[in-house]
Structure formats: structure tokens, C-alpha cells
N, C-alpha and C positions, 0 to 999 in steps of 0.2 A: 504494500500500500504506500503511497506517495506521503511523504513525510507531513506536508503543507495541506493533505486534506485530514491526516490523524491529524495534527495542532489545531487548526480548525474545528473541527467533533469535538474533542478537548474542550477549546475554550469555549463552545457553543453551551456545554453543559456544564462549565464556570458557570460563567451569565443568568445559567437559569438556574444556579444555586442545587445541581444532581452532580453530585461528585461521585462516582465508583471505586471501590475496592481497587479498581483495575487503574482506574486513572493515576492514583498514587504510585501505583508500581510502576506505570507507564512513564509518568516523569522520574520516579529515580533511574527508568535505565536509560534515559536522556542525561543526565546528570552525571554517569558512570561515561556516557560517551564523551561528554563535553570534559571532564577529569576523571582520567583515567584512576587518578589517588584516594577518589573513594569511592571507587570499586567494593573494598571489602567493606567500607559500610555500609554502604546502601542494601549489597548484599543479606551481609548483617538483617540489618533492619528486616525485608523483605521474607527473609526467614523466621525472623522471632514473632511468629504470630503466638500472642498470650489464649494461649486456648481456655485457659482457666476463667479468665477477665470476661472471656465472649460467652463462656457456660454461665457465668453466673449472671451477669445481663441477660441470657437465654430462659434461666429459671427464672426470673421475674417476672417476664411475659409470655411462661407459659409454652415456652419453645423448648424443650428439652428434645422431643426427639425429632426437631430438624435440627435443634443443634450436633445432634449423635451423630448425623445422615451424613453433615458438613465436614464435621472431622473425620469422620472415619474415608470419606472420599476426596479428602487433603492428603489423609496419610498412603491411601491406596496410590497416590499420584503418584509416589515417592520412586 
């Protein structure tokens, strides 16, 4: 896909205040290209999903077993 229409989609859904899981990831691996020196953070980061933090937000509203669904086909990605 053409760089300048992903930036595009991107800041389209800035604007309208939907930011995606995916979006965040999307710009650190922008950020990994524009410096290469933090690589291993971004990395980092993109890997320490707190699964604990996301269950127990998940129990509050009653989300317990899509939150099971979610990690367990996180971990299957592996």
C-alpha cells in the first residue's frame, strides 16, 4: 500500500477522534524506520501488552470470555 494513502486513513481517523490498537503500532514502526535507535523500544513496547490490566478492565464490563478469546489468539499468533 502507498505510504501517503496509509498517512492519510491514519490521520483521517485522528480527526474523527477513532484511534486503533493498530494505529499505535502503525506509527511506532514509522518511528523505528525514521530511527533506527529505537528499534528495540518500540519493539519493546509493542510487545508488553499488560494482559492482566486488559482482564481486569475486561471483568468490569463483563467481558471475561472475549477477553479469554483475545489472548488466547494473541498467544496462538506466536
Amino acid at each position: 500500500m502507498e505510504f501517503k494513502k496509509v498517512l492519510t486513513s491514519l490521520l483521517k481517523r485522528f480527526d474523527e477522534q477513532e484511534i486503533w490498537p493498530e494505529d499505535i503500532i502503525r506509527l511506532k514502526i514509522q518511528a523505528m524506520a525514521n530511527n533506527p535507535g529505537r528499534r528495540n523500544r518500540e519493539l519493546a513496547d509493542i510487545e508488553e501488552i499488560d494482559w492482566e490490566l486488559i482482564g481486569e478492565y475486561s471483568q468490569l464490563f463483563d467481558f471475561k470470555e472475549e477477553f479469554t478469546r483475545l489472548k488466547k489468539g494473541y498467544y496462538e499468533a506466536d
